[in-house]
LUMLODREN-583059 format. One record per atom (N, C-alpha, C, CB): residue in one letter; atom name; x, z, y. Coordinates in nm, 3 decimals, decimal comma, padded with zeros to 5 digits. Glycine has a CB too. Layout:
BEGIN
SITE   rest   atom      east        up     north
SITE      A     CA         X         Z         Y
...
//
This chain:
BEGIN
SITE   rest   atom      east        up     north
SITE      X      N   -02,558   -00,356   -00,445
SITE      X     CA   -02,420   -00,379   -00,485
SITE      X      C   -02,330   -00,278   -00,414
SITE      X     CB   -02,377   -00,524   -00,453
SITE      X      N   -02,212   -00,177   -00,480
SITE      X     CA   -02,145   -00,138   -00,422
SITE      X      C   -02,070   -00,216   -00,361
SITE      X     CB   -02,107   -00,071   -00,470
SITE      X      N   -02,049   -00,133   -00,204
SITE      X     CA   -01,922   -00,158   -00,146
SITE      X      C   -01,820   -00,123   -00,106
SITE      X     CB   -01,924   -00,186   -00,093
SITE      X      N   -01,694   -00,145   -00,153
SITE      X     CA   -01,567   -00,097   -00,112
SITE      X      C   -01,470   -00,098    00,010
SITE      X     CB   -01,512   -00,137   -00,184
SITE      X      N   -01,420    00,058    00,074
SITE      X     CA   -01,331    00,026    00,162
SITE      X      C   -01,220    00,044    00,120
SITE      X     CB   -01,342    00,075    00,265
SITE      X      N   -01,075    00,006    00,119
SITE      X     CA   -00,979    00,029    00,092
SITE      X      C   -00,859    00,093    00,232
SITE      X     CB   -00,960   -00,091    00,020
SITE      X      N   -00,783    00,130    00,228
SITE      X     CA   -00,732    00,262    00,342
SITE      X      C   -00,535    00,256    00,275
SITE      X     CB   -00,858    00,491    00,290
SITE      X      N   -00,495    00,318    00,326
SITE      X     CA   -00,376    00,405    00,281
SITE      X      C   -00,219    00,305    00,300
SITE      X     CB   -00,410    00,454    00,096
SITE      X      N   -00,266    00,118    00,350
SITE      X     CA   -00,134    00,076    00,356
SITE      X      C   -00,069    00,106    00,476
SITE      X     CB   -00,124   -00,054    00,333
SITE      X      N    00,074    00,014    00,471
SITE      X     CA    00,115    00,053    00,632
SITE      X      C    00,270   -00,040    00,600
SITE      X     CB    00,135    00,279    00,684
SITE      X      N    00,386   -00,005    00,654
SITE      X     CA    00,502   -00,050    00,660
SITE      X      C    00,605    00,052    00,575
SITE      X     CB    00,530   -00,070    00,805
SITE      X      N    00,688   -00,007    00,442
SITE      X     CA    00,741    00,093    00,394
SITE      X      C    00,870    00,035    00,336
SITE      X     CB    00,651    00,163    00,306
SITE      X      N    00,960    00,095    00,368
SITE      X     CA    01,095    00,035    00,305
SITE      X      C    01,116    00,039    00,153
SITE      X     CB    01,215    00,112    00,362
SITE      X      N    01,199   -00,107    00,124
SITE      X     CA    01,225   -00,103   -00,029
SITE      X      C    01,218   -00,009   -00,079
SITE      X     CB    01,326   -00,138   -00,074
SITE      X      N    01,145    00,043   -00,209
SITE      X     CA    01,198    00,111   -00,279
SITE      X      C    01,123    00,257   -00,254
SITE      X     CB    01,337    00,094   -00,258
SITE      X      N    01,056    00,274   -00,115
SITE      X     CA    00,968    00,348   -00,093
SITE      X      C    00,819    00,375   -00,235
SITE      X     CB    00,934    00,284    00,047
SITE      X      N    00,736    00,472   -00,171
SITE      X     CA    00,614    00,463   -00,211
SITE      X      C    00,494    00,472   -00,121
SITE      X     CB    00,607    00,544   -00,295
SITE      X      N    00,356    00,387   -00,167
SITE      X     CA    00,261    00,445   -00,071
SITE      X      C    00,158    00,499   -00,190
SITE      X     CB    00,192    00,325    00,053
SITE      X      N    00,000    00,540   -00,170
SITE      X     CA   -00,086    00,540   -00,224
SITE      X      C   -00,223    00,482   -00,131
SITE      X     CB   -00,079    00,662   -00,275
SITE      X      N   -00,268    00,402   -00,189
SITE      X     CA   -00,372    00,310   -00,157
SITE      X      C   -00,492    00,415   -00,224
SITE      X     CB   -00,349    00,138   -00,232
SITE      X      N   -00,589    00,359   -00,103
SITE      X     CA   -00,722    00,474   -00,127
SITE      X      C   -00,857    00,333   -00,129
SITE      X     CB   -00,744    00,633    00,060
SITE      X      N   -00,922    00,389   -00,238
SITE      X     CA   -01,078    00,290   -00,227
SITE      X      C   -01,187    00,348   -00,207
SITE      X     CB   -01,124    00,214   -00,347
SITE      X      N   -01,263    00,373   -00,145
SITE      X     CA   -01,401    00,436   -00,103
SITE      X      C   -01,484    00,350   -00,151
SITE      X     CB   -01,432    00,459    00,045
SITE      X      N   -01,557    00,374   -00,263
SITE      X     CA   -01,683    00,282   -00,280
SITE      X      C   -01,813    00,343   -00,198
SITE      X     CB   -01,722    00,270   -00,448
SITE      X      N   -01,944    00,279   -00,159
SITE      X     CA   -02,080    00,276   -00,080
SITE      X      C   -02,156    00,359   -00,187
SITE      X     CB   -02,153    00,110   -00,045
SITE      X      N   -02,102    00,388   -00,329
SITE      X     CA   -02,205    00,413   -00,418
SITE      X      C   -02,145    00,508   -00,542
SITE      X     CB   -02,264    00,271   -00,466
SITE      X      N   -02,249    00,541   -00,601
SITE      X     CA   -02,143    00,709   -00,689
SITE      X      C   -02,098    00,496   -00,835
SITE      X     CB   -02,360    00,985   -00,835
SITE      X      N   -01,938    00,570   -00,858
SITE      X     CA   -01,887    00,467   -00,920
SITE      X      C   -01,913    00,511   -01,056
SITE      X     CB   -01,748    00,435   -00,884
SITE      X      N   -01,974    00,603   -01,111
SITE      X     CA   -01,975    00,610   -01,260
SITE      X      C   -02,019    00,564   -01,353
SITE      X     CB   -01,995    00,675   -01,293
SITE      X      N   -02,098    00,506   -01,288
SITE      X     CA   -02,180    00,360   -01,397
SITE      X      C   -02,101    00,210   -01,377
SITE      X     CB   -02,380    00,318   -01,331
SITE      X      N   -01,989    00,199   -01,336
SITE      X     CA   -01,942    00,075   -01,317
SITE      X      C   -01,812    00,112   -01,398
SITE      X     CB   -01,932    00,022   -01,157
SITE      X      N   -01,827    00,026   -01,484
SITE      X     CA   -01,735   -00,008   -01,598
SITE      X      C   -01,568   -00,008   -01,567
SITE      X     CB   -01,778   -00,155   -01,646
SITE      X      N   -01,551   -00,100   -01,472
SITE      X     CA   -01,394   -00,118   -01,398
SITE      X      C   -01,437   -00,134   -01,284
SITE      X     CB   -01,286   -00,241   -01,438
SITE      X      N   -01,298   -00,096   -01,215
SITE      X     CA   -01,267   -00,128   -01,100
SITE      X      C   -01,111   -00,170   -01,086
SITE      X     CB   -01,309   -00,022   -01,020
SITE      X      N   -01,103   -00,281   -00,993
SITE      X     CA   -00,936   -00,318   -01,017
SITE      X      C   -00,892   -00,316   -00,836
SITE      X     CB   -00,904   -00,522   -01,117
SITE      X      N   -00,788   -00,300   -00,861
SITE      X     CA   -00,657   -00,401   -00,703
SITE      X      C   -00,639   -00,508   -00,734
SITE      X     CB   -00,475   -00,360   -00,667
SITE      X      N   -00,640   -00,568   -00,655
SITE      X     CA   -00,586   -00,683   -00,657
SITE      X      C   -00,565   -00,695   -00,496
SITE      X     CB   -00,675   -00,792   -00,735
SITE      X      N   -00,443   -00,787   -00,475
SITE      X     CA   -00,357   -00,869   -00,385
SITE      X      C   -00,360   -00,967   -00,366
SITE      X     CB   -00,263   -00,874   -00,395
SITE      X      N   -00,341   -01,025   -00,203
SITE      X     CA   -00,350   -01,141   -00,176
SITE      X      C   -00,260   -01,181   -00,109
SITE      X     CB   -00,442   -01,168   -00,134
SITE      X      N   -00,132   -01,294   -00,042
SITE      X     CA   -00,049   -01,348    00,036
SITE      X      C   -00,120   -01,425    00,142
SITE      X     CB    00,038   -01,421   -00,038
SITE      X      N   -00,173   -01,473    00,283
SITE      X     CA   -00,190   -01,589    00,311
SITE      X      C   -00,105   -01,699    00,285
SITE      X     CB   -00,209   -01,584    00,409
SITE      X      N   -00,253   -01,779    00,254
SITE      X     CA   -00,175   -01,849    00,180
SITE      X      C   -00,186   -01,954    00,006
SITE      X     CB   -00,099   -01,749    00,180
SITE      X      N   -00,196   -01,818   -00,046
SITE      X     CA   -00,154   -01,767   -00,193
SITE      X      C   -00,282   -01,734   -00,286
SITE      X     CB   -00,061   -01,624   -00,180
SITE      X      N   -00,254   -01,745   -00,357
SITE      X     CA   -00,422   -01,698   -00,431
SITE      X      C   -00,427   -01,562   -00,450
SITE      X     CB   -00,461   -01,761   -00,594
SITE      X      N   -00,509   -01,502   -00,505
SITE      X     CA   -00,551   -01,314   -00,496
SITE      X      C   -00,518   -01,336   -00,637
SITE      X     CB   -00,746   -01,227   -00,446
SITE      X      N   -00,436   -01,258   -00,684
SITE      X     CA   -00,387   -01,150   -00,823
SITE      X      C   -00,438   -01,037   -00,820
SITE      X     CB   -00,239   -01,109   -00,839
SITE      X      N   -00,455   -01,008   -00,995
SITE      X     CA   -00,467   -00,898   -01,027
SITE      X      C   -00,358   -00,799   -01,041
SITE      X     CB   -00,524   -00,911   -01,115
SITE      X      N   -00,367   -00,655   -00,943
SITE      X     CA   -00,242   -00,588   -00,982
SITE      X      C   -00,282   -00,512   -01,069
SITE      X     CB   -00,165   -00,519   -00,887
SITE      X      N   -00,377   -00,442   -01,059
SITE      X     CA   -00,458   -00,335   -01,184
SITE      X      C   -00,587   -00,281   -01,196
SITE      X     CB   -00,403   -00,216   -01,195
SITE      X      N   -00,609   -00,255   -01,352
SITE      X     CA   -00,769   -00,222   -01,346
SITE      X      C   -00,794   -00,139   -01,423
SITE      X     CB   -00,863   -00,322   -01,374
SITE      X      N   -00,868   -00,011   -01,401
SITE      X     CA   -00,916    00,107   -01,491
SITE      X      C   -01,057    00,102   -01,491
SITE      X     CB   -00,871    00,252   -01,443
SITE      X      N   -01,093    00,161   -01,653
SITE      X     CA   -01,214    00,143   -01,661
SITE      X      C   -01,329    00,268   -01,656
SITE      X     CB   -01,216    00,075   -01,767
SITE      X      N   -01,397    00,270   -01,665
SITE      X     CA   -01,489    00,443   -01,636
SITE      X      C   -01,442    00,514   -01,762
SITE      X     CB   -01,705    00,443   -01,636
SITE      X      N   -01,385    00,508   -01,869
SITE      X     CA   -01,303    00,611   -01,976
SITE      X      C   -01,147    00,633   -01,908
SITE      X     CB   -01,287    00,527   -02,157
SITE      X      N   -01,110    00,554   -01,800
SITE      X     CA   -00,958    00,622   -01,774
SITE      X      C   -00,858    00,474   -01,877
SITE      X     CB   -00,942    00,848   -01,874
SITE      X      N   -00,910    00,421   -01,923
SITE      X     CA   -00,756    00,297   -01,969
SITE      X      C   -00,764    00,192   -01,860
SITE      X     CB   -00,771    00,187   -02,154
SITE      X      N   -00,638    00,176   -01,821
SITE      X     CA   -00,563    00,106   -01,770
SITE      X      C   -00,485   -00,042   -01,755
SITE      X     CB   -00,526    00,163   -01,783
SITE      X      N   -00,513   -00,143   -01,682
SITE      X     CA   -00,424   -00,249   -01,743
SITE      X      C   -00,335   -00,296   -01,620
SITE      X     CB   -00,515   -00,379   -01,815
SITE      X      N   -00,238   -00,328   -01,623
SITE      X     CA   -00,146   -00,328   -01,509
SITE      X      C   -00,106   -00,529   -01,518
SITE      X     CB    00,018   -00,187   -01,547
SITE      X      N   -00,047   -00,547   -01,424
SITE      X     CA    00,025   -00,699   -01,418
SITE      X      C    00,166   -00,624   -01,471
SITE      X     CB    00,033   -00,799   -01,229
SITE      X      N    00,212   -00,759   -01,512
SITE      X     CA    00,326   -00,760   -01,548
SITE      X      C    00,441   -00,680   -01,419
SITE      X     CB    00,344   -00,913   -01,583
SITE      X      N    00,431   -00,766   -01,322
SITE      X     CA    00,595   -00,743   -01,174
SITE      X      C    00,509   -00,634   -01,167
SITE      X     CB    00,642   -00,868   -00,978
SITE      X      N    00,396   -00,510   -01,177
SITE      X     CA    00,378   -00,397   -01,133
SITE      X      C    00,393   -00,293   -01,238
SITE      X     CB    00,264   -00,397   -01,073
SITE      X      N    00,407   -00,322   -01,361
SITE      X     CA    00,382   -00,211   -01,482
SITE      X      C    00,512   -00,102   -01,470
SITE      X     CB    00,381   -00,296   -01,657
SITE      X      N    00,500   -00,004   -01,466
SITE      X     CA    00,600    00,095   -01,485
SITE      X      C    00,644    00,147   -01,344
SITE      X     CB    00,721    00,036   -01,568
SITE      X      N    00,582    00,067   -01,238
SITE      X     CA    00,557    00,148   -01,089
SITE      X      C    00,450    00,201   -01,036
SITE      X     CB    00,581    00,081   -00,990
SITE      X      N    00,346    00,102   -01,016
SITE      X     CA    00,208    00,131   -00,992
SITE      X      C    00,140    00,240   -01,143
SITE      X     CB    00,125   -00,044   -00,974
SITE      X      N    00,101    00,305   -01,060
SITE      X     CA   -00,025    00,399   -01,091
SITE      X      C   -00,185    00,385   -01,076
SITE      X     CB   -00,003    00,501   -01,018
SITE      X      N   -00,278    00,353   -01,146
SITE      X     CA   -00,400    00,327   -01,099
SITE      X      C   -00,500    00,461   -01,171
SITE      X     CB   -00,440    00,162   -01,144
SITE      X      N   -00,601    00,497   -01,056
SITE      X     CA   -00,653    00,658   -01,121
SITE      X      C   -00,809    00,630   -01,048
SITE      X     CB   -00,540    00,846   -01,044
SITE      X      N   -00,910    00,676   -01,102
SITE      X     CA   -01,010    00,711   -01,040
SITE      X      C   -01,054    00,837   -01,021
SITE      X     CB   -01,086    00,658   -01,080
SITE      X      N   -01,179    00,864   -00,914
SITE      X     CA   -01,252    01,007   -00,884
SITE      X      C   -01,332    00,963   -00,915
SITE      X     CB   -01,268    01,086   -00,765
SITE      X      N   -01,438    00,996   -00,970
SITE      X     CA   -01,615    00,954   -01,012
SITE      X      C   -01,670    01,039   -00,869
SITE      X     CB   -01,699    01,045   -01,213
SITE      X      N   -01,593    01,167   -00,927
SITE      X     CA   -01,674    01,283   -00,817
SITE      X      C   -01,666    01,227   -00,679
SITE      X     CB   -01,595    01,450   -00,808
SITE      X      N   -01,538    01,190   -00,611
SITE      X     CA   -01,493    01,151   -00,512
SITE      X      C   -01,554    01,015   -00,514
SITE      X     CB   -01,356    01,169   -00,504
SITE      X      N   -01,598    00,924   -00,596
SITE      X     CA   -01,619    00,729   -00,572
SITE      X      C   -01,520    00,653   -00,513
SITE      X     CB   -01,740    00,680   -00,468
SITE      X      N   -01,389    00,716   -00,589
SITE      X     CA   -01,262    00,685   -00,515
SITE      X      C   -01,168    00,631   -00,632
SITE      X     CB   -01,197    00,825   -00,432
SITE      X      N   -01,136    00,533   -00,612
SITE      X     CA   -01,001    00,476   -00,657
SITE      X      C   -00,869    00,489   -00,594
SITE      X     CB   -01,012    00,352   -00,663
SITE      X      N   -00,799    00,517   -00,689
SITE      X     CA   -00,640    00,533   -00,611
SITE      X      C   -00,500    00,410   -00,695
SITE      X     CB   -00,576    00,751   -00,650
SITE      X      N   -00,438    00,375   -00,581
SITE      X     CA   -00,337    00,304   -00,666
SITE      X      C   -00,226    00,359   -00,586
SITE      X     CB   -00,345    00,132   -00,679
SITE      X      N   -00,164    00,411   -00,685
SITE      X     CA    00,019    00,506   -00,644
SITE      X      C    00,085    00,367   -00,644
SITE      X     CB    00,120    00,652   -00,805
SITE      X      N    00,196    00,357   -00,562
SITE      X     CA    00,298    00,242   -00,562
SITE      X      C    00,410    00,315   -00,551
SITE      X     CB    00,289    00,130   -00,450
SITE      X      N    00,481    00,316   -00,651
SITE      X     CA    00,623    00,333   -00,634
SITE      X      C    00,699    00,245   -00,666
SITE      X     CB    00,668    00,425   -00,688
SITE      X      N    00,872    00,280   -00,608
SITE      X     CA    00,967    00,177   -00,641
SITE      X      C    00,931    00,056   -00,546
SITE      X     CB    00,960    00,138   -00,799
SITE      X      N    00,860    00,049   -00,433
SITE      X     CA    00,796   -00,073   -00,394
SITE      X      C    00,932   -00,189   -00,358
SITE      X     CB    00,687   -00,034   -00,251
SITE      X      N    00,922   -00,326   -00,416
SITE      X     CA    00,967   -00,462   -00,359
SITE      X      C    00,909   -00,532   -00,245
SITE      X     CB    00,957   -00,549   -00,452
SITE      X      N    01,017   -00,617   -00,177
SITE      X     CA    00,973   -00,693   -00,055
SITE      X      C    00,819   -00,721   -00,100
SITE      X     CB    01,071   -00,843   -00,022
SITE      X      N    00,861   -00,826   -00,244
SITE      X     CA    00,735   -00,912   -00,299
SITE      X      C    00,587   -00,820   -00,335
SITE      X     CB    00,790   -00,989   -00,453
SITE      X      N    00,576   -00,722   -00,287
SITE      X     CA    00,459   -00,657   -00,311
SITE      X      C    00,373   -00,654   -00,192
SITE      X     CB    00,484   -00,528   -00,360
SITE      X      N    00,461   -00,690   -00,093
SITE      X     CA    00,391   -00,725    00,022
SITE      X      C    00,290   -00,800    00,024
SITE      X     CB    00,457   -00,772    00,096
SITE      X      N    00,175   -00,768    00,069
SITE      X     CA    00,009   -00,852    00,088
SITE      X      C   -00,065   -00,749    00,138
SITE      X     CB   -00,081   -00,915   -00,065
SITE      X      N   -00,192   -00,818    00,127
SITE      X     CA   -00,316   -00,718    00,179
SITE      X      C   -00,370   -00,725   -00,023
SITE      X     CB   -00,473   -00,820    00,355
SITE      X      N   -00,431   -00,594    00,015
SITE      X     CA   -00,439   -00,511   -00,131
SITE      X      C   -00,639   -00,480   -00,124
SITE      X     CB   -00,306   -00,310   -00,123
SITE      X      N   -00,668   -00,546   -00,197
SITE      X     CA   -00,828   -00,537   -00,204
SITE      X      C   -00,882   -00,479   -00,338
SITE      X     CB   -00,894   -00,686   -00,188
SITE      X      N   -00,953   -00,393   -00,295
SITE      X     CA   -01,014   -00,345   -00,439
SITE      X      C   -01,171   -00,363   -00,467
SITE      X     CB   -00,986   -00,185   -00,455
SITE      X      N   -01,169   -00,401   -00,594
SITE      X     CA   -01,325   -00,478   -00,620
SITE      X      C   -01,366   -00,444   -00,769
SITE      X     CB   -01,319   -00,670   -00,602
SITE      X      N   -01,479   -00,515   -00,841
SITE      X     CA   -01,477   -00,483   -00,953
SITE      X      C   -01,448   -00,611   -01,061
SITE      X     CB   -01,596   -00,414   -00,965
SITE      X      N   -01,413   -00,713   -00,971
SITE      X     CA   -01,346   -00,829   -01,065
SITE      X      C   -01,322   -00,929   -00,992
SITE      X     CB   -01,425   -00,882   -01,180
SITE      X      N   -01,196   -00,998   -01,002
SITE      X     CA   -01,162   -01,109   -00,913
SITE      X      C   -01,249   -01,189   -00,867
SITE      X     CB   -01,084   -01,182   -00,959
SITE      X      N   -01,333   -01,247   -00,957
SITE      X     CA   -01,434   -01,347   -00,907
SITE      X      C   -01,553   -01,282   -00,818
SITE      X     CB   -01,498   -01,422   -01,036
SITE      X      N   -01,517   -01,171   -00,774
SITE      X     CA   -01,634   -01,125   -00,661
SITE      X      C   -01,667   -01,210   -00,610
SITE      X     CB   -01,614   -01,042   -00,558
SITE      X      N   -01,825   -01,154   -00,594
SITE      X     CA   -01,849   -01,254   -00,420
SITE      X      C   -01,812   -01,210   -00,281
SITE      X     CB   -02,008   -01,278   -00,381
SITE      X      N   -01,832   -01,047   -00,279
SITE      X     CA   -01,813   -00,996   -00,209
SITE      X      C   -01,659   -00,893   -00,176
SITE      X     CB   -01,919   -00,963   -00,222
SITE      X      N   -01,575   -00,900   -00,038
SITE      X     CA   -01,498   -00,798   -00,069
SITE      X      C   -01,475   -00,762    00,100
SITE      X     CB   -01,361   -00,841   -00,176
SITE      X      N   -01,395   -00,659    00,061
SITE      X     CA   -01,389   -00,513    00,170
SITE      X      C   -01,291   -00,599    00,296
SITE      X     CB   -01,276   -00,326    00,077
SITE      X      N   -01,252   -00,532    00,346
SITE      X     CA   -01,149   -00,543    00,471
SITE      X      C   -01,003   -00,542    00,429
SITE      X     CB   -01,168   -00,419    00,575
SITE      X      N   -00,986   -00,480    00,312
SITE      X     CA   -00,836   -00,488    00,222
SITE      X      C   -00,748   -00,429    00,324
SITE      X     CB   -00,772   -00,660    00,171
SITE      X      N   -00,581   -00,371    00,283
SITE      X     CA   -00,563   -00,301    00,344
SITE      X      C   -00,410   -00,324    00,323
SITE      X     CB   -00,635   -00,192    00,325
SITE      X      N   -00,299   -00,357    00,441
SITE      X     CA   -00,192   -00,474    00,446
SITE      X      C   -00,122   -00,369    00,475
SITE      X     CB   -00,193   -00,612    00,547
SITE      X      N   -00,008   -00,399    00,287
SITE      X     CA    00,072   -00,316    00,255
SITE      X      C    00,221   -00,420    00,245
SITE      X     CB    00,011   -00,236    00,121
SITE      X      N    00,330   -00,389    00,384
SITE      X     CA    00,440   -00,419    00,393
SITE      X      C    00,535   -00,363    00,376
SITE      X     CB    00,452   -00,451    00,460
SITE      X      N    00,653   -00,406    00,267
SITE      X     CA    00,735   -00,372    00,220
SITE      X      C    00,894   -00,439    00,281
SITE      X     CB    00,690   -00,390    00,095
SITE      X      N    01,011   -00,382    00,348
SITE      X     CA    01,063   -00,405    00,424
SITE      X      C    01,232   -00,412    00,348
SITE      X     CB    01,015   -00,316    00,530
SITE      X      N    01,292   -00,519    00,336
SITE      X     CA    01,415   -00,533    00,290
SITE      X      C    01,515   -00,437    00,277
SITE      X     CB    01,458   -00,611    00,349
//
C-alpha cells in the first residue's frame, strides 16, 4: 500500500496563500485518485479535493475557485495551491486516496489567522 507524507503547512494570514506538498512511498501512476482532505479536532475529515491519474479535478464547494489541486507522476507528488485562504480553512490537511482509508500520514496543520 502506498504511503503518504504531506509537508508545506504553517501559519498564514487571511487571505494569504500556501501550497501543500504530498510525497507518496510509491511511483503514483497506477492509482486512479488521490484527494486532500481536512480535519478540525473534533470534527469529522472532509473532502477538499481530488484529481484523478488523467488530470480532472473535483473540488468542495467553500474551496472551488481558490484551491488548486495538481499532480507529478514523475515526482509521486501531489500538490494543493491554497489561495485567498479563510480563518475556516484552518485544520490539519491529509492526503490519501479516499476518505474511508484505513491508513493515513502525519497530515500537515494549516492555520489561517484573522
Amino acid at each position: 500500500q502506498v504511503q503518504f507524507v504531506e509537508s508545506g503547512g504553517g501559519l498564514v494570514q487571511a487571505g494569504g496563500s500556501l501550497r501543500l506538498s504530498c510525497v507518496a512511498s510509491g511511483n503514483i501512476f497506477s492509482i486512479s485518485a488521490i484527494g486532500w482532505y481536512r480535519q478540525v479536532p473534533g470534527k469529522q475529515r472532509d473532502m477538499v479535493a481530488r484529481i484523478s491519474s488523467a488530470g480532472g479535478a473535483n473540488y468542495a464547494d467553500s474551496v472551488q475557485g481558490r484551491f488548486t489541486i495538481s499532480r507529478d507522476n514523475a515526482k509521486n507528488t501531489v500538490y494543493l495551491q491554497m489561495n485567498s485562504l479563510k480563518a475556516e480553512d484552518t485544520a490539519v490537511y491529509y492526503c490519501n486516496t479516499a476518505i474511508r482509508s484505513a491508513s493515513w500520514g502525519p497530515g500537515t496543520q494549516v492555520t489561517v489567522s484573522s
